[in-house]
C-alpha positions as CSV (number, residue, x, y, z in Angstrom):
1,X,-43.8,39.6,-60.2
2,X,-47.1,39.8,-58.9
3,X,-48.2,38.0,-55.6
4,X,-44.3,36.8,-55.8
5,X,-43.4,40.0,-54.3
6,X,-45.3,39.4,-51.2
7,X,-42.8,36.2,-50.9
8,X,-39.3,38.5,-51.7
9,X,-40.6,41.6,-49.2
10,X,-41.6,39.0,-46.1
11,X,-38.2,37.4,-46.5
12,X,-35.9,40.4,-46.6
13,X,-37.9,41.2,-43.5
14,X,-37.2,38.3,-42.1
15,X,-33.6,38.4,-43.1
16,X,-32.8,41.8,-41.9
17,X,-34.5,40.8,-38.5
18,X,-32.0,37.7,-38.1
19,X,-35.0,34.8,-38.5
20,X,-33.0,33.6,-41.9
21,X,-30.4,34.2,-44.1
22,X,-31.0,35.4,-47.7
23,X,-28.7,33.9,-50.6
24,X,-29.2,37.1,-52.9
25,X,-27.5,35.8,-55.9
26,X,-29.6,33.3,-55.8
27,X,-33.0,34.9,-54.8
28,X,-31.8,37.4,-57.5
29,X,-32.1,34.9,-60.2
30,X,-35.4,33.6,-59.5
31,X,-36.8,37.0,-59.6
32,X,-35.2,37.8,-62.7
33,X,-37.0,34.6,-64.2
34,X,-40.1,35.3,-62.7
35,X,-40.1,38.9,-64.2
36,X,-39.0,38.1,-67.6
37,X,-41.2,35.2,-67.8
38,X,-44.0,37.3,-69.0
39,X,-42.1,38.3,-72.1
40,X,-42.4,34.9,-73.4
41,X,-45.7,32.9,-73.3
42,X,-43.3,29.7,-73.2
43,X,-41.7,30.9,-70.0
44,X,-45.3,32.1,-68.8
45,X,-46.5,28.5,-68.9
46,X,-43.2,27.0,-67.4
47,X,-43.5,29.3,-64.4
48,X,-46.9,28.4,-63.3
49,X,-45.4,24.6,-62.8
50,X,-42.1,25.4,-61.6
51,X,-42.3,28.6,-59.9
52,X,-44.1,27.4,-56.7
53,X,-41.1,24.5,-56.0
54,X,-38.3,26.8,-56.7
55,X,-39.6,29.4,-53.9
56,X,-40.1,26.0,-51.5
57,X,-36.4,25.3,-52.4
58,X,-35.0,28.8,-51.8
59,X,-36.7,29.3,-48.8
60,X,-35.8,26.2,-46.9
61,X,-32.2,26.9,-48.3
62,X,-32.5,30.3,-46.9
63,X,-34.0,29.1,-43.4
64,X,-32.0,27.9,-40.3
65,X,-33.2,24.1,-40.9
66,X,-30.4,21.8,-42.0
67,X,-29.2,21.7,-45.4
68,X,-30.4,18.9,-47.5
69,X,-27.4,17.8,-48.5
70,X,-26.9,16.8,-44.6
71,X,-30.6,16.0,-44.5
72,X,-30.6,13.1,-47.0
73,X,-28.1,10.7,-45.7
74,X,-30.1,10.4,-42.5
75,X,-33.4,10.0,-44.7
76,X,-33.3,6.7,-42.9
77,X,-33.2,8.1,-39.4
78,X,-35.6,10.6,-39.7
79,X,-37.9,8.1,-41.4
80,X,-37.9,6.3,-37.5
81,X,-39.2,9.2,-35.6
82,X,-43.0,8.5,-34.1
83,X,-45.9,10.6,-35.7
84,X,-46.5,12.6,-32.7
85,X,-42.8,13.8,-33.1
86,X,-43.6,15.0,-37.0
87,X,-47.0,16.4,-35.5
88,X,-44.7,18.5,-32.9
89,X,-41.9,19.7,-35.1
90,X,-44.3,21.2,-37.5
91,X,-46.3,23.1,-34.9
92,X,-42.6,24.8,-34.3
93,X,-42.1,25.6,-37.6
94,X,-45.7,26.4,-38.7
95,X,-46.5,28.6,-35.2
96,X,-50.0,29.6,-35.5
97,X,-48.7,33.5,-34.3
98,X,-46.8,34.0,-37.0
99,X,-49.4,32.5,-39.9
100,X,-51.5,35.2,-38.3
101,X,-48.9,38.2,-38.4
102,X,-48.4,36.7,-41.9
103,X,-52.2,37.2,-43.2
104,X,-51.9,40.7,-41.6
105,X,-49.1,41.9,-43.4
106,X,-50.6,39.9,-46.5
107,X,-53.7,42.5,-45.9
108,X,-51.5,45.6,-45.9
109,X,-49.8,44.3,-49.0
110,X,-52.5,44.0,-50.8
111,X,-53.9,47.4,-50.0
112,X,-50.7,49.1,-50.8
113,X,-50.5,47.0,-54.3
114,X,-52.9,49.0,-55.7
115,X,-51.4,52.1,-55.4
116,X,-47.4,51.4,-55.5
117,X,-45.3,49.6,-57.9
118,X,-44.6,46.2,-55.4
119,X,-42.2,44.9,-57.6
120,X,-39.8,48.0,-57.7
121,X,-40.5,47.4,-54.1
122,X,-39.6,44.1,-53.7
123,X,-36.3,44.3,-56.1
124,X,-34.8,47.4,-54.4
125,X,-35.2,45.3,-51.3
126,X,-33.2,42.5,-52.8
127,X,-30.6,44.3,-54.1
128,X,-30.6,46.3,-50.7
129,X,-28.7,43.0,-49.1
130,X,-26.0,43.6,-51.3
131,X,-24.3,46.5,-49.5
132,X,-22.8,44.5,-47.0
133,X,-21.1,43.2,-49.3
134,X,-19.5,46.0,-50.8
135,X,-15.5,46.6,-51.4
136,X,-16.0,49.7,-49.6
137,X,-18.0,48.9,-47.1
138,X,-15.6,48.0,-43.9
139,X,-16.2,44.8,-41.1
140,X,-17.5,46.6,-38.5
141,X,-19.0,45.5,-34.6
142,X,-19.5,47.0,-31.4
143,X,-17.9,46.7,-28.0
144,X,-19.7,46.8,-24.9
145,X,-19.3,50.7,-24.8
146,X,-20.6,51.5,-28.4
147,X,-17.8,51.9,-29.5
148,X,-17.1,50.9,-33.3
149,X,-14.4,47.9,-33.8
150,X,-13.1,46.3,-36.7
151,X,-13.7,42.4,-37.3
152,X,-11.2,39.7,-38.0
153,X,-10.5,38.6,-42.3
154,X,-11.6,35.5,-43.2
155,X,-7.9,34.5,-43.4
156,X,-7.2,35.2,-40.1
157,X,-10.1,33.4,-38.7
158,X,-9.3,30.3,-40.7
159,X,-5.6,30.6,-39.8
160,X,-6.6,30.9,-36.3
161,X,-8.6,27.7,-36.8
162,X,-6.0,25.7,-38.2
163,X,-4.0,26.5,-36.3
164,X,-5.9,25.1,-33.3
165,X,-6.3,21.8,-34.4
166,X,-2.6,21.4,-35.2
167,X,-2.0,22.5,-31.4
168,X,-4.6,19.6,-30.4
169,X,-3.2,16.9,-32.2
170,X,-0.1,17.3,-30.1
171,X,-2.2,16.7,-26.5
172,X,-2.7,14.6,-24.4
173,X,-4.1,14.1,-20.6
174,X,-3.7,10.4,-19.5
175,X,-0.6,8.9,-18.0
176,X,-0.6,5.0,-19.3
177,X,1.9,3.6,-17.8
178,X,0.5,4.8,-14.2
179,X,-1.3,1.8,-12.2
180,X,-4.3,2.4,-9.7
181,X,-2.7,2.0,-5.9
182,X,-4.1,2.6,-2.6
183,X,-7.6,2.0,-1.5
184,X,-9.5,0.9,-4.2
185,X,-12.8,3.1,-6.3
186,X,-14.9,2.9,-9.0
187,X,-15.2,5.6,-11.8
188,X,-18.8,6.3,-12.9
189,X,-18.9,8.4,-16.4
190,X,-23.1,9.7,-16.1
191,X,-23.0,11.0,-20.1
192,X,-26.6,13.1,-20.2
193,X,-28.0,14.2,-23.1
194,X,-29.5,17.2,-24.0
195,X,-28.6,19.2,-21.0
196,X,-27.1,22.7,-21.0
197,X,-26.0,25.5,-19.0
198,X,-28.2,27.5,-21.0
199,X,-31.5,25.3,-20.9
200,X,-30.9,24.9,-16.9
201,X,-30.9,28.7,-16.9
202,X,-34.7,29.1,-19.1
203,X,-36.4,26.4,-16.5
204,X,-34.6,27.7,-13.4
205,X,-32.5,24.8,-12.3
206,X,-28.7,26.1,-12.2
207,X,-28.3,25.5,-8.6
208,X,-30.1,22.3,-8.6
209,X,-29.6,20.5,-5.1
210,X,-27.3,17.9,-7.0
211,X,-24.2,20.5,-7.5
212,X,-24.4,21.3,-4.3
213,X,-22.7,17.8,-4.5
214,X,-20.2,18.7,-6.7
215,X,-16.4,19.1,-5.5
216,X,-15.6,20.5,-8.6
217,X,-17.6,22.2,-11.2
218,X,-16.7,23.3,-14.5
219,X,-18.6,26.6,-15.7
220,X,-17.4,26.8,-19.3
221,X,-17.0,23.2,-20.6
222,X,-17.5,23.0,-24.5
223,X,-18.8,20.0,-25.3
224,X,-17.5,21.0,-29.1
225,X,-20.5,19.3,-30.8
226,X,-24.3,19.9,-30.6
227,X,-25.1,16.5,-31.8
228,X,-25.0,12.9,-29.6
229,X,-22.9,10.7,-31.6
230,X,-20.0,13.4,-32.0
231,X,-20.3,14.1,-28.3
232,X,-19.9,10.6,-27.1
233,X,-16.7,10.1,-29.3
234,X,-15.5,13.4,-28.5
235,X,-15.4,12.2,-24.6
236,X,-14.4,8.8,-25.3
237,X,-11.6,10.0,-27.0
238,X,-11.1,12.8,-24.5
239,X,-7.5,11.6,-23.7
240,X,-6.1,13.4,-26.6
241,X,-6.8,17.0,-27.7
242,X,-9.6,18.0,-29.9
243,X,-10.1,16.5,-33.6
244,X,-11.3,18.1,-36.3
245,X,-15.3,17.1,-37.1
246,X,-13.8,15.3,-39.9
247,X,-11.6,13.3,-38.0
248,X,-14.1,11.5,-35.8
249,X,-15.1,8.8,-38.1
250,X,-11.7,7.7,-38.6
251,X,-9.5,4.9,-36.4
252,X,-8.8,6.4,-32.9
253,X,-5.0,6.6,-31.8
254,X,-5.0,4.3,-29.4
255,X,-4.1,6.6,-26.1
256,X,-6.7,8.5,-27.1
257,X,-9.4,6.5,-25.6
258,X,-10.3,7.6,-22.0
259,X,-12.1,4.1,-21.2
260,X,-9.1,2.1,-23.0
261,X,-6.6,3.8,-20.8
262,X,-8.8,3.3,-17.3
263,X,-8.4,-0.6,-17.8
264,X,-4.8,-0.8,-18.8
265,X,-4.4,1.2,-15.2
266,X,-6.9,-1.6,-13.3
267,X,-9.7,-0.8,-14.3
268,X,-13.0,-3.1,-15.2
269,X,-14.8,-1.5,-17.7
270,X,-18.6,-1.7,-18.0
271,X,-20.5,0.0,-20.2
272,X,-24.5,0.7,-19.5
273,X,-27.7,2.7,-21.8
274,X,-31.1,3.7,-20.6
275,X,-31.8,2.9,-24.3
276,X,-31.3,0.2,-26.5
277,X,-28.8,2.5,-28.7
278,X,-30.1,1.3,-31.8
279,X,-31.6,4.9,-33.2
280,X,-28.6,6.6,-35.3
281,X,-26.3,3.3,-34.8
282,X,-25.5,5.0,-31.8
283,X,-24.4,1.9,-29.8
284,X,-22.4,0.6,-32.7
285,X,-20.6,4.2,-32.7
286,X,-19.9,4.0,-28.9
287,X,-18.2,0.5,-29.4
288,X,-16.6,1.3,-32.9
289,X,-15.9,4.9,-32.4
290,X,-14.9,5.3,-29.0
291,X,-13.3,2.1,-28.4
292,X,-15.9,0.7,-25.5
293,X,-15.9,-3.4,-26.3
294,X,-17.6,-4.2,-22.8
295,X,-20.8,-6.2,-22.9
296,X,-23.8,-4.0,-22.6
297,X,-25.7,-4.4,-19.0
298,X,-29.0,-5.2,-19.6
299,X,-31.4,-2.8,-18.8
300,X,-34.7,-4.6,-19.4
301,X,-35.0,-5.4,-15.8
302,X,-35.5,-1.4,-15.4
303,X,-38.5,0.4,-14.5
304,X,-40.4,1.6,-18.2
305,X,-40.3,5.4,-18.4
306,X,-41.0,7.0,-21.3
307,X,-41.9,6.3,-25.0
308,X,-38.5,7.8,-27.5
309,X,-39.0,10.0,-30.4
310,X,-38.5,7.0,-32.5
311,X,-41.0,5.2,-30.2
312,X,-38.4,2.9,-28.6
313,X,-38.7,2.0,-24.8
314,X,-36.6,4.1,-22.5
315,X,-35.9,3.5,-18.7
316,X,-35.9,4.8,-15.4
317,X,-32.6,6.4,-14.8
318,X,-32.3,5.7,-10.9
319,X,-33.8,2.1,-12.1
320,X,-31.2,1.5,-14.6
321,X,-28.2,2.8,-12.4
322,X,-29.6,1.6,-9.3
323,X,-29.6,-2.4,-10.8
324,X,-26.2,-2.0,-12.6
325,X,-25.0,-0.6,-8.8
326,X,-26.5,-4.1,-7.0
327,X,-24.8,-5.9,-9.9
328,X,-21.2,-4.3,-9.5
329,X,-21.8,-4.7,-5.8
330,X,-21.7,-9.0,-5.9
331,X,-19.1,-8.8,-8.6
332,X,-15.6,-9.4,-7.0
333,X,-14.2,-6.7,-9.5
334,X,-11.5,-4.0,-7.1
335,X,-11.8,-1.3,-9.4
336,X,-14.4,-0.9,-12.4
337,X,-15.0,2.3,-14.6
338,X,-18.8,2.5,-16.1
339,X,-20.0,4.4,-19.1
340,X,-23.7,5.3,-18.5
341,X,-25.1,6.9,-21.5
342,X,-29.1,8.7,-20.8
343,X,-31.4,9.9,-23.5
344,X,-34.4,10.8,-20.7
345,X,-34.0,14.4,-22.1
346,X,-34.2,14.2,-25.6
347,X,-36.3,16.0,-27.9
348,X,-39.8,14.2,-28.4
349,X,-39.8,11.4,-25.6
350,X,-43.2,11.2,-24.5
351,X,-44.9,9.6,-21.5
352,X,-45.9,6.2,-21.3
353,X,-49.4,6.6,-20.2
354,X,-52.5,7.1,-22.9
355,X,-53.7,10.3,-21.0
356,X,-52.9,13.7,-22.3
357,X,-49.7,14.3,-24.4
358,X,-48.0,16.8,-24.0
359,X,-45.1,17.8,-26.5
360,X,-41.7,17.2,-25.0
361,X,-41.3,20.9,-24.8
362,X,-43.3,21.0,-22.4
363,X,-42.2,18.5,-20.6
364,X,-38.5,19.2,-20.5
365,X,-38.7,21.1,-17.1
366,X,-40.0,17.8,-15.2
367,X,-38.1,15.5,-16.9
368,X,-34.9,17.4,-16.1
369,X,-35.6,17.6,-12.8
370,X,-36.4,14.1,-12.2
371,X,-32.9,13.4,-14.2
372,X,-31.1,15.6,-11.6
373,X,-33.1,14.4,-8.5
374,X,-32.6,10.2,-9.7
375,X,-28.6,10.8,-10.1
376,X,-29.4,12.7,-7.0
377,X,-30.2,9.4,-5.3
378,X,-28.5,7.2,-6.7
379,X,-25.2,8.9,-5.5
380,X,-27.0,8.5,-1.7
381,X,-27.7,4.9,-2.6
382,X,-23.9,4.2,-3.6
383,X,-22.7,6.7,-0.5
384,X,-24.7,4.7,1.7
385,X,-22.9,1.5,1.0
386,X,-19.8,2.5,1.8
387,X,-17.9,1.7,-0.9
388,X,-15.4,4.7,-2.6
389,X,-16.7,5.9,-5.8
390,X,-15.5,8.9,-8.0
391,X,-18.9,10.0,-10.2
392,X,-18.3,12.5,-13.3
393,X,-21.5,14.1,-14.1
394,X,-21.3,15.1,-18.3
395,X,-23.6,15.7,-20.9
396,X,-22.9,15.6,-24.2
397,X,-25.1,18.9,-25.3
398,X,-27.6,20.8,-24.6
399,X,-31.7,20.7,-25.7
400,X,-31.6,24.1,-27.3
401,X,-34.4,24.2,-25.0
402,X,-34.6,28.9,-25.3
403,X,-36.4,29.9,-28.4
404,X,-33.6,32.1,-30.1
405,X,-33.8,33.2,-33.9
406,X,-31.2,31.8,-35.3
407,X,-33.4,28.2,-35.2
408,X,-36.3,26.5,-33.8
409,X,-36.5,25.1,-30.4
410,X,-34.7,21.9,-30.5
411,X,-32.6,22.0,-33.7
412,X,-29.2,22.3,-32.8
413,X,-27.7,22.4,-36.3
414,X,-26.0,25.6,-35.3
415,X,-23.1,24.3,-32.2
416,X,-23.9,27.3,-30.2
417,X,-22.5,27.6,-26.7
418,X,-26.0,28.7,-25.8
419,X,-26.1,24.2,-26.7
420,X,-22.5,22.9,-26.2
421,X,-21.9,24.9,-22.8
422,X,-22.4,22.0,-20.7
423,X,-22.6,21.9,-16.8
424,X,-19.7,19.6,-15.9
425,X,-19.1,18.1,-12.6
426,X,-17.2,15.5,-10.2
427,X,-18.6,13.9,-6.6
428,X,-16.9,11.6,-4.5
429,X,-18.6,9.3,-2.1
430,X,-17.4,8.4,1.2
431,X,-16.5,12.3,2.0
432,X,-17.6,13.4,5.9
433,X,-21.3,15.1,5.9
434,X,-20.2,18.4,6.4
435,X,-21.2,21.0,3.3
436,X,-18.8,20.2,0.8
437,X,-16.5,22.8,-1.2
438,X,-16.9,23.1,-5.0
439,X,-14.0,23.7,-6.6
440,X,-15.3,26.4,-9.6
441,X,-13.5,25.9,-12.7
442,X,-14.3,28.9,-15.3
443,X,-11.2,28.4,-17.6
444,X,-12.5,27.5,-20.9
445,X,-12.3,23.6,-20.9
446,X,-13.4,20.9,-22.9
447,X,-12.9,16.5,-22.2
448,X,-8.8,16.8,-22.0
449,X,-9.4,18.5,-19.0
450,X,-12.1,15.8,-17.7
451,X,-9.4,13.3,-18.8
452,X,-6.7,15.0,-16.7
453,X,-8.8,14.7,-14.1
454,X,-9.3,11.1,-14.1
455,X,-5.8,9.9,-14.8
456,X,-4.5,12.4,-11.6
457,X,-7.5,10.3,-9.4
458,X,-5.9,6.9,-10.6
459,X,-2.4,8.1,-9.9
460,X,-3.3,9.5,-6.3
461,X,-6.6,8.5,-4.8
462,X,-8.8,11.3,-3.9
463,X,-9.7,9.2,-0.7
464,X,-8.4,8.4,2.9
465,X,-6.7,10.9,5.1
466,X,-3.5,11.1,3.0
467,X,-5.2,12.2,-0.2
468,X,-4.0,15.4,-1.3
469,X,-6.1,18.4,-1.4
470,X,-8.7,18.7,-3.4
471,X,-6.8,22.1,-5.4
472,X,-3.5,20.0,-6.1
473,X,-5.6,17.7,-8.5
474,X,-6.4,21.4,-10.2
475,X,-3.2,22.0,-10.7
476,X,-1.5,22.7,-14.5
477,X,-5.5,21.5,-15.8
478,X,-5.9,21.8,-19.6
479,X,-7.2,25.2,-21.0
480,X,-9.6,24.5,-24.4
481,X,-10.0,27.3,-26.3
482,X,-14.0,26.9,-27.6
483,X,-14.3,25.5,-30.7
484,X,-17.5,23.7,-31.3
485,X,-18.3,22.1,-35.2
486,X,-21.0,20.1,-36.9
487,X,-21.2,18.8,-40.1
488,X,-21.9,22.0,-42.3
489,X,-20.9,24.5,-39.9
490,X,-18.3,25.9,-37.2
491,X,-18.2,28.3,-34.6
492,X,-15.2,29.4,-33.0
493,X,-14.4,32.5,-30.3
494,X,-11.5,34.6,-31.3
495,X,-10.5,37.2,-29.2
496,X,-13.8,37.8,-26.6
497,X,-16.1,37.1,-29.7
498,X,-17.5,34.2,-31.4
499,X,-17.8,33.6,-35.3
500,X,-19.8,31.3,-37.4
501,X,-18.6,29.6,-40.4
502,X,-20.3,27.3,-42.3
503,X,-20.3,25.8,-46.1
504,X,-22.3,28.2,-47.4
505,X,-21.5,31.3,-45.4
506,X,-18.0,32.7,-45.0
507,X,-17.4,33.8,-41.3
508,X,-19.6,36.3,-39.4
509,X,-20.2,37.4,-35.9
510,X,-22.4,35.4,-34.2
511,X,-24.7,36.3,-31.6
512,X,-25.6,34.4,-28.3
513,X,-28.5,33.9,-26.0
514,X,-26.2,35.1,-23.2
């Protein structure tokens, strides 16, 4: 095969050190052709066109990016993004380090090649990825001891799977025919994306001063999608249990929408972007999707911030909120519910300035914290006036901010928890000054449990000297078992384990960051 075994040897490596996965029936084939090739002086010629494109093909088919066939409907999308965002994906896939460890390796190659058969080599290491696959080779993984266990079938995991989503469809967290009494309040829904447990863990911010805020904190909320549009239906939904991936783009049932059952219990609902929602149809999913008719508040007023991946204008979060705020306050509304939905973390947002540019990896640290430390003061701003406000803090995923081998920073085609382990929690204004108590929630938990939440604070306020205590609102709260899907791929924990299913892998183990 010639220098083609240098291509088959670095990607076993690769494969056997988790970096990719290695389709061997397929890799198999193209070997085969490029061996036999030089047999026929037809095939010889074909191969120097073709040969170069296959191995482009395979490879990208082998490598954590997303599959094409999910890739080509969103041509159009990905067509939008700036050409310093191109520029910065690139130097993630095409690190300088690893070119170099590449032309090292190429050297030792080379220098071997002259006295060892490479292709021998290179097809005993392809057909080395078969054993795994072999009828008498058993599922095996290991417990925290060492000690050997035996995995889950395929049928089992799937069983378990279906089984879940037939338990989900029967669920549901909001009582309708309840209306808000008492004191009036206002429900803010602050929907952040890209913002994990995980990626506040790698820049050192898990006990940012804003949870100290928190009366109740959820540790182990799945957000159950790693992508923005599935997220944001997924909440606005959150009244029923969890659909299926499949199921999001279909009509809602009708109690399932959180925001929908907020104003037929008294609530004004409002509905406000740091964006202008156009990238991805995102606003037109909001609206469609989850059900949110309520004019859009203009934003435009808002301090400029930074420059979007797709080179759209995004605002000041405290800006934005702190307007909408000074709006709600002259409107004779008793009770209004907002949807405030922030993109100031997103991959590729750049600053506004022409001075130096740094890529948005590097910039995710102080952009975070000037997320956290703006919601921070804007709940001092709406405290100070006086006025009784129930705030649910929730993003819709996390950056994928950790370099991990399973994909580049940033991609978040895999729903990891490392990604869809999102901080989730809920701040009343109007409380005394003394420290307040966070209520820790660590049962797995995903939006019915946010939505249980809610409806209990319409029923009974959480407010005045006659509102129960802050564990009764805890009480029977809805359990989620983590499921988390995308469009080609699922992962779901069974037992205290997590597997990985996707449409061109059966179910395996899969690893986390933590």
């Amino acid at each position: 095969m010639g220098i083609w075994n240098f291509y088959f040897i670095i990607k076993i490596i690769l494969f056997y050190t988790g970096y990719i996965h290695f389709h061997v029936f397929v890799n198999a084939a193209f070997a085969l052709f490029l061996i036999f090739s030089h047999a026929n002086p037809t095939l010889l010629r074909i191969r120097k066109w073709v040969a170069l494109p296959i191995a482009i093909v395979i490879l990208y088919f082998d490598s954590p990016l997303p599959p094409l066939r999910n890739i080509i409907p969103k041509i159009s999308q990905l067509l939008d993004f700036s050409y310093q965002y191109y520029l910065e994906l690139l130097t993630r896939i095409f690190d300088w380090r690893v070119i170099a460890i590449l032309l090292g390796l190429y050297i030792v190659y080379f220098l071997l090649s002259k006295k060892i058969r490479m292709t021998t080599i290179a097809s005993l290491a392809i057909m080395s990825t078969l054993l795994p696959l072999g009828a008498t080779m058993p599922s095996l993984a290991y417990d925290a001891d060492g000690q050997v266990i035996g995995l889950p079938s395929d049928t089992a995991l799937t069983e378990s799977l279906d089984g879940f989503f037939i338990e989900e469809a029967s669920r549901t967290a909001f009582n309708r025919s309840q209306k808000a009494s008492g004191a009036p309040f206002d429900v803010l829904v602050i929907n952040v994306c890209s913002l994990a447990w995980d990626d506040l863990k790698y820049i050192k911010e898990e006990n940012n001063p804003l949870f100290q805020r928190f009366h109740y904190l959820f540790t182990s909320f799945n957000s159950a999608s790693s992508y923005s549009g599935p997220s944001i239906i997924r909440l606005l939904r959150g009244s029923r249990g969890q659909q299926d991936q499949r199921d999001l783009y279909k009509p809602a049932v009708e109690d399932s929408l959180l925001f929908n059952n907020l104003n037929k219990t008294g609530f004004q609902v409002q509905l406000a972007l740091n964006h202008d929602g156009k990238y991805g149809d995102l606003l037109k999913e909001i609206r469609n999707e989850g059900g949110m008719s309520a004019p859009l508040f203009d934003n435009t007023q808002a301090t400029p911030y930074l420059r979007g991946f797709d080179g759209s204008q995004i605002y000041d979060d405290y800006s934005v909120l702190s307007n909408w705020w000074d709006a709600r306050m002259k409107s004779p509304n008793e009770r209004v519910a907002l949807f405030y939905n922030t993109i100031s973390l997103h991959d590729g947002n750049r600053a506004l300035d022409g001075g130096k540019q740094e890529n948005s990896v590097e910039t995710y640290s102080r952009r975070a914290r000037k997320l956290l430390s703006d919601i921070d003061r804007f709940y001092a701003k709406v405290n100070s006036s006086g006025r009784q406000v129930v705030i649910v803090f929730i993003p819709e995923h996390g950056a994928a901010i950790r370099r991990n081998k399973n994909e580049i920073v940033g991609m978040r085609e895999i729903p990891s928890p490392n990604v869809t382990n999102i901080p989730v929690g809920v701040m009343f204004t109007g409380k005394a000054d003394a420290p307040v108590k966070t209520n820790i929630i660590e049962q797995p938990a995903s939006y019915l449990a946010a939505s249980d939440l809610i409806s209990k604070f319409v029923g009974k306020a959480p407010f005045g000297a006659n509102s129960p205590s802050a564990e009764i609102y805890l009480k029977n709260l809805p359990s989620t078992r983590f499921v988390a899907e995308n469009e080609d791929s699922v992962i779901m924990k069974f037992g205290a384990s997590y597997y990985f299913r996707s449409n061109d892998i059966n179910w395996n183990l899969f690893e986390t960051n933590n």
